[in-house]
N, CA, C and O atoms as a DFTB+ gen file, in Angstrom:
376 C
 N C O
     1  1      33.688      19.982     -21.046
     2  2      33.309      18.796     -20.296
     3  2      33.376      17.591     -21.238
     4  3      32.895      17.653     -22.369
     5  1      33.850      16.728     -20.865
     6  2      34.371      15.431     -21.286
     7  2      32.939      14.707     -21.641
     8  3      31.955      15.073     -20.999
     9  1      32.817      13.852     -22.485
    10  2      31.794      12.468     -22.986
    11  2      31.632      12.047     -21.712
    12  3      30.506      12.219     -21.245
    13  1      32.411      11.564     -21.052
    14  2      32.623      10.619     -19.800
    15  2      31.755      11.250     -18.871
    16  3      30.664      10.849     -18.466
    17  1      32.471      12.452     -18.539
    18  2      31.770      13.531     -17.553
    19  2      30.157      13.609     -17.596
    20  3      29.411      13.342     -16.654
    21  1      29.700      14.120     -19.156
    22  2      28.397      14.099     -19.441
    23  2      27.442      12.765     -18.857
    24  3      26.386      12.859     -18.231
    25  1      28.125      11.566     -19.246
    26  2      27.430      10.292     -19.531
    27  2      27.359      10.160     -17.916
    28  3      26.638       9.204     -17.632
    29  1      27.808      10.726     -16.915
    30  2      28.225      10.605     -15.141
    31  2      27.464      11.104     -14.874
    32  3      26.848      10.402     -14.072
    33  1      26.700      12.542     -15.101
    34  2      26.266      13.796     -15.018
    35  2      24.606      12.865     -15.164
    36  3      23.819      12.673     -14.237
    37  1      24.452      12.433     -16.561
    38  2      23.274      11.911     -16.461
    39  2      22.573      11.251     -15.908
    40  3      21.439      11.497     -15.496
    41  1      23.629       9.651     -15.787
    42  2      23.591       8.761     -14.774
    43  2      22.944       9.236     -13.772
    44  3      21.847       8.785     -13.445
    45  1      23.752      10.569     -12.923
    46  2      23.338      10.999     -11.536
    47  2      22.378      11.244     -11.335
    48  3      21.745      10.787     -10.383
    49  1      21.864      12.201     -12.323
    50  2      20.757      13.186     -12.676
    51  2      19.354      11.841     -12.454
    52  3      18.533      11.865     -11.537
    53  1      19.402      11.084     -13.244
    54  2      18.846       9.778     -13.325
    55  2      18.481       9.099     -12.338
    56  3      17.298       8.826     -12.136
    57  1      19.696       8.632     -11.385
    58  2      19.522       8.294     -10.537
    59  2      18.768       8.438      -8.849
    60  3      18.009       7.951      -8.011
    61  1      19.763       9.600      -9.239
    62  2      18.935      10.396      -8.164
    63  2      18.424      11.053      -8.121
    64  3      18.489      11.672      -7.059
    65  1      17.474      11.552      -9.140
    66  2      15.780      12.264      -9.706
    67  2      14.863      10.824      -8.666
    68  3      14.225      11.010      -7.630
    69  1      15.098       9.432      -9.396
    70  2      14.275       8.657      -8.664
    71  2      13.826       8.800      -7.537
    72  3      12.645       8.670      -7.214
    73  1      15.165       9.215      -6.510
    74  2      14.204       9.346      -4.547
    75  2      13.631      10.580      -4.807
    76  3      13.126      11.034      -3.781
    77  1      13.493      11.393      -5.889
    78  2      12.627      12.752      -4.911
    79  2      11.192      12.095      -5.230
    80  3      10.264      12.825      -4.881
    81  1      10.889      11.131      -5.693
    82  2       9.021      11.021      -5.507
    83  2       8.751      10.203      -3.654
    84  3       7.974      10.436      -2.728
    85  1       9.684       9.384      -3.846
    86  2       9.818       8.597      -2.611
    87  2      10.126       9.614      -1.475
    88  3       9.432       9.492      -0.466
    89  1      10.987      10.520      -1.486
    90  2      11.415      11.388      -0.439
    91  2      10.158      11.889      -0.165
    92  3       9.675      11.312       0.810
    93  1       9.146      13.072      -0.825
    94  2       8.420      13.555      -1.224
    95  2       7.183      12.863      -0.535
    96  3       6.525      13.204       0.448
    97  1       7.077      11.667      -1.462
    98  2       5.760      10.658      -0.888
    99  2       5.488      10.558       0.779
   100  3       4.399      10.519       1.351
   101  1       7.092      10.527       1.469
   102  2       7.335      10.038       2.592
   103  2       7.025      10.596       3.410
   104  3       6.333      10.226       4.358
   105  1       7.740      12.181       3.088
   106  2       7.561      13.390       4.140
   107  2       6.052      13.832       4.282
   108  3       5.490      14.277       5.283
   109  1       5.575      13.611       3.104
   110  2       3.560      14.291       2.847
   111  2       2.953      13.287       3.293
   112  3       1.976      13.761       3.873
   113  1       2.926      12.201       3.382
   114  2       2.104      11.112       4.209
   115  2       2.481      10.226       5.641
   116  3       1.724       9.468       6.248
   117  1       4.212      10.653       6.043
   118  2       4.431      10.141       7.010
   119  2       4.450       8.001       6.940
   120  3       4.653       7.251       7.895
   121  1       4.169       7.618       5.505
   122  2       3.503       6.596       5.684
   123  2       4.967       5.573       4.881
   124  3       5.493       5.602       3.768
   125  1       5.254       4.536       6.464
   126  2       6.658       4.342       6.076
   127  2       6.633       3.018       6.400
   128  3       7.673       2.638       6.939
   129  1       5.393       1.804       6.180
   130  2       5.229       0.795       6.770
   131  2       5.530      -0.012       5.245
   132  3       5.387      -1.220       5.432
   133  1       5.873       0.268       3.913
   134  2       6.161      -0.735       3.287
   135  2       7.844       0.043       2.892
   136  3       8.384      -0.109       1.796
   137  1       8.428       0.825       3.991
   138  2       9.997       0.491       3.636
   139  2      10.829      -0.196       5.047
   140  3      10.786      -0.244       6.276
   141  1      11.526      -0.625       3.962
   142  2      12.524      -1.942       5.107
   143  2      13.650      -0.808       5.650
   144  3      14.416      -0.152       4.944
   145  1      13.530      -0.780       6.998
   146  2      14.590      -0.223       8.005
   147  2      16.234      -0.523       7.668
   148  3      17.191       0.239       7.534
   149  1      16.115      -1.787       7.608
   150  2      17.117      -2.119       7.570
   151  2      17.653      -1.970       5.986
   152  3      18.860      -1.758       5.867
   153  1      17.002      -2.046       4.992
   154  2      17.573      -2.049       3.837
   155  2      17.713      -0.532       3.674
   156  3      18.554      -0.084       2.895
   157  1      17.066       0.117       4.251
   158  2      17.282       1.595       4.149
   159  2      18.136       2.169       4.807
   160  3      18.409       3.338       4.532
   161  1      19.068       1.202       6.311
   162  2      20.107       1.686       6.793
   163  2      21.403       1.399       6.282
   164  3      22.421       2.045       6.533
   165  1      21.285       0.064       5.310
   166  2      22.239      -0.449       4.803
   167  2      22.745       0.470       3.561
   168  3      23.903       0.768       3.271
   169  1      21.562       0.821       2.930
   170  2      21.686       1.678       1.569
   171  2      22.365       3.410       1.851
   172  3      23.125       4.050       1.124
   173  1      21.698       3.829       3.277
   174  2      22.249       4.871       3.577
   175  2      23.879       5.294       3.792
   176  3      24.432       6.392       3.746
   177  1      24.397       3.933       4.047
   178  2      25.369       3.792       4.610
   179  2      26.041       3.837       3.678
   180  3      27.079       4.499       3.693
   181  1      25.615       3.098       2.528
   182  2      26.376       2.734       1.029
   183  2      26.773       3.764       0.238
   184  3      27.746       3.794      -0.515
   185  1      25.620       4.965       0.539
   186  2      25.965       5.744      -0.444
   187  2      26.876       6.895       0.487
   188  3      27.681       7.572      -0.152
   189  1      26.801       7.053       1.490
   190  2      27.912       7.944       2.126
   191  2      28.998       7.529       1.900
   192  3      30.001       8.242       1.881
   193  1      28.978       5.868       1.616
   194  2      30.761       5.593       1.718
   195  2      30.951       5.815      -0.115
   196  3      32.099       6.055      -0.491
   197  1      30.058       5.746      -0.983
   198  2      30.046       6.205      -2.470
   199  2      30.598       7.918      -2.620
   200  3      31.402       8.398      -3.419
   201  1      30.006       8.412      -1.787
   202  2      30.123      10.381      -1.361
   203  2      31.750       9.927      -1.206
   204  3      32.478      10.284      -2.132
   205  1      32.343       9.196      -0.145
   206  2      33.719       9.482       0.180
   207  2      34.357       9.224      -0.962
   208  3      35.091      10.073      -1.467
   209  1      34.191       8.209      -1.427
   210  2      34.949       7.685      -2.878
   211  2      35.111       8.798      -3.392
   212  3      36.109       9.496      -3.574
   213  1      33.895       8.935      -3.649
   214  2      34.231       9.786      -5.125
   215  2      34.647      11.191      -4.760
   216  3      34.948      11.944      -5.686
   217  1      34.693      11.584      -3.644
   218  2      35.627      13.013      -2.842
   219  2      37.162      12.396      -2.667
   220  3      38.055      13.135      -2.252
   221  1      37.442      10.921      -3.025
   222  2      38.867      11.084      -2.750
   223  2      39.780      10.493      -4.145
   224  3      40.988      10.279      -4.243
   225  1      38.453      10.304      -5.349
   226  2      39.059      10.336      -6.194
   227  2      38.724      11.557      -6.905
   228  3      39.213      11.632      -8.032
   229  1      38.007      12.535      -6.517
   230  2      38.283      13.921      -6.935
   231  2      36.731      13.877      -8.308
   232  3      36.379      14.928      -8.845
   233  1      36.360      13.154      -8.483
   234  2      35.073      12.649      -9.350
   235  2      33.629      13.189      -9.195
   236  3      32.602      12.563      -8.932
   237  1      33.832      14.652      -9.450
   238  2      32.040      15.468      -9.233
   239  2      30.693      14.814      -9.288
   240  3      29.679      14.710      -8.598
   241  1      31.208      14.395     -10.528
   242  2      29.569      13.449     -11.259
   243  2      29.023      12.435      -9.772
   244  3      27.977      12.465      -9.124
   245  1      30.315      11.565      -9.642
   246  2      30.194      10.597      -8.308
   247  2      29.728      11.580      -6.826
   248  3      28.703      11.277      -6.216
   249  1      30.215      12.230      -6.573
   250  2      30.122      13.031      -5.639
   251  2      28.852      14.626      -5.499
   252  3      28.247      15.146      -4.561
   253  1      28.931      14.829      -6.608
   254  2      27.046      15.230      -6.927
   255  2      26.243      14.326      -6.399
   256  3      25.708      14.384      -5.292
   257  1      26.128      13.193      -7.475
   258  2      24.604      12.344      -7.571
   259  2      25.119      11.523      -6.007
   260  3      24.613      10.401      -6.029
   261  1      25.809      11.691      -4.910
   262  2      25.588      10.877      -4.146
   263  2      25.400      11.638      -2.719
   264  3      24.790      11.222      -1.734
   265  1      26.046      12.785      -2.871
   266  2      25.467      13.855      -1.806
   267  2      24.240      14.440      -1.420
   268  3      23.827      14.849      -0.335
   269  1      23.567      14.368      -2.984
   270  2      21.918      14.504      -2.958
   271  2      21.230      13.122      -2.545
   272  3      20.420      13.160      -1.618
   273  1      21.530      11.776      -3.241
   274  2      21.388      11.132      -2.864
   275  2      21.213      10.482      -1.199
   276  3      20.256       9.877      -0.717
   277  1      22.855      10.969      -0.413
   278  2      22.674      10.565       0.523
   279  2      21.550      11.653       1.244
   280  3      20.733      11.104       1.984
   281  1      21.453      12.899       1.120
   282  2      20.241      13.939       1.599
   283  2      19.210      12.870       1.669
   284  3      18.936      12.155       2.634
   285  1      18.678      12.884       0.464
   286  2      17.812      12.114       0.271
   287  2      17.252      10.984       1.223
   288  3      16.385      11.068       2.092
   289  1      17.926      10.011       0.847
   290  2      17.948       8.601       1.289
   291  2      18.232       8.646       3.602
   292  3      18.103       7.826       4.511
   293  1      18.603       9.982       3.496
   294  2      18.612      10.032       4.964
   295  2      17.263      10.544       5.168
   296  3      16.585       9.976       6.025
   297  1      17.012      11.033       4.848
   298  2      15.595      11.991       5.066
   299  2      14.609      10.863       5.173
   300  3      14.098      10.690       6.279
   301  1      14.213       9.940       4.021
   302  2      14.136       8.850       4.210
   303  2      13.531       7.850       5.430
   304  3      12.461       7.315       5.718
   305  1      14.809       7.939       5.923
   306  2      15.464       7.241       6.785
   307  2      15.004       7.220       8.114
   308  3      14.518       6.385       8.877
   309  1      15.453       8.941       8.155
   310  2      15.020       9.982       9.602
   311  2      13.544       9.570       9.966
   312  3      13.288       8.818      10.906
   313  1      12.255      10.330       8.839
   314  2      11.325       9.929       8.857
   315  2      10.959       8.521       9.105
   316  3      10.153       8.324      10.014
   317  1      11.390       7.567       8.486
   318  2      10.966       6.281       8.968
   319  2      11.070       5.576      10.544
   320  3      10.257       4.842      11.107
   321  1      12.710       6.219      11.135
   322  2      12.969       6.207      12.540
   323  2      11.724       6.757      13.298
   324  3      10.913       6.024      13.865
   325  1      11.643       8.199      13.253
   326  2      10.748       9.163      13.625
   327  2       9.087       8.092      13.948
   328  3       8.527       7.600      14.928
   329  1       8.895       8.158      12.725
   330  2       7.345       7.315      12.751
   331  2       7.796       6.239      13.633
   332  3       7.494       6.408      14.814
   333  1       8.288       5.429      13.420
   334  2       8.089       4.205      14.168
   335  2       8.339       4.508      15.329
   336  3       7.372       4.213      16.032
   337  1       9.267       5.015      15.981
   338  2       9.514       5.345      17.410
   339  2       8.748       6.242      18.376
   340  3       8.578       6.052      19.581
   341  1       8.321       7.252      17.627
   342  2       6.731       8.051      17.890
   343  2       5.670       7.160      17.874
   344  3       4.731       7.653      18.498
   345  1       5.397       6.010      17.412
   346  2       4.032       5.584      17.228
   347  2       2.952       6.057      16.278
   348  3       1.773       5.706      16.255
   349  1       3.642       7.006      15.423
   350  2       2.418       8.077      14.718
   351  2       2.678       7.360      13.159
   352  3       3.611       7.606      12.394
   353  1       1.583       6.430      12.959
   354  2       1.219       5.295      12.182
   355  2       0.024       6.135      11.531
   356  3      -0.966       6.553      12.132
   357  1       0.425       6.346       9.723
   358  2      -0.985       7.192       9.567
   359  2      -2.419       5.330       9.575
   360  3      -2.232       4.114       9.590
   361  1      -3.516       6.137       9.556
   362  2      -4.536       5.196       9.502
   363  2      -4.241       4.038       8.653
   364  3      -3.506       4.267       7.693
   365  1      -4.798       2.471       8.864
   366  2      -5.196       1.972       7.350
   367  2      -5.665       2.198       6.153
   368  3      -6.836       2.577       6.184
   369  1      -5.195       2.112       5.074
   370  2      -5.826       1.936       3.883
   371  2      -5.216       3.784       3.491
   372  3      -5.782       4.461       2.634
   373  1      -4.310       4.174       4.111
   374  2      -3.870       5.351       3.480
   375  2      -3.001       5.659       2.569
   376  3      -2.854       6.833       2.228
């Protein structure tokens, strides 16, 4: 494995280690009133079209850290739809 490869590998690793507290946080408390819908549909979107890239330039590192990523960042997502459209708002001050 290449320098390059490694230094991609980490990046990813890096990167997308960050959403599992947020993923995590989201799913165990349901509590989705300080993320933005919209910045979270925009971002979702971003990184699926990042997943295609890097599946059509053949680029693992890219296509790892963005497949978990997009998991991620949909899950996210789902949940935040979910709550708001259910009405199931945990209490104040939670």
């Amino acid at each position: 494995m290449s320098t390059q490869d490694l230094i991609g590998y980490a990046a990813a690793a890096l990167t997308t280690g960050s959403f599992l507290p947020q993923a995590i946080l989201t799913l165990r408390t349901r509590d989705t009133r300080g993320i933005s819908l919209v910045m979270y549909s925009v971002f979702t979107a971003g990184v699926a079209l990042w997943l295609v890239y890097g599946i059509a330039l053949g680029e693992w590192p890219i296509v790892v850290a963005n497949a978990v990523t997009l998991v991620l960042a949909a899950t996210i997502l789902g949940t935040k739809l979910v709550v708001e459209r259910g009405g199931r708002r945990p209490p104040p001050g939670r």
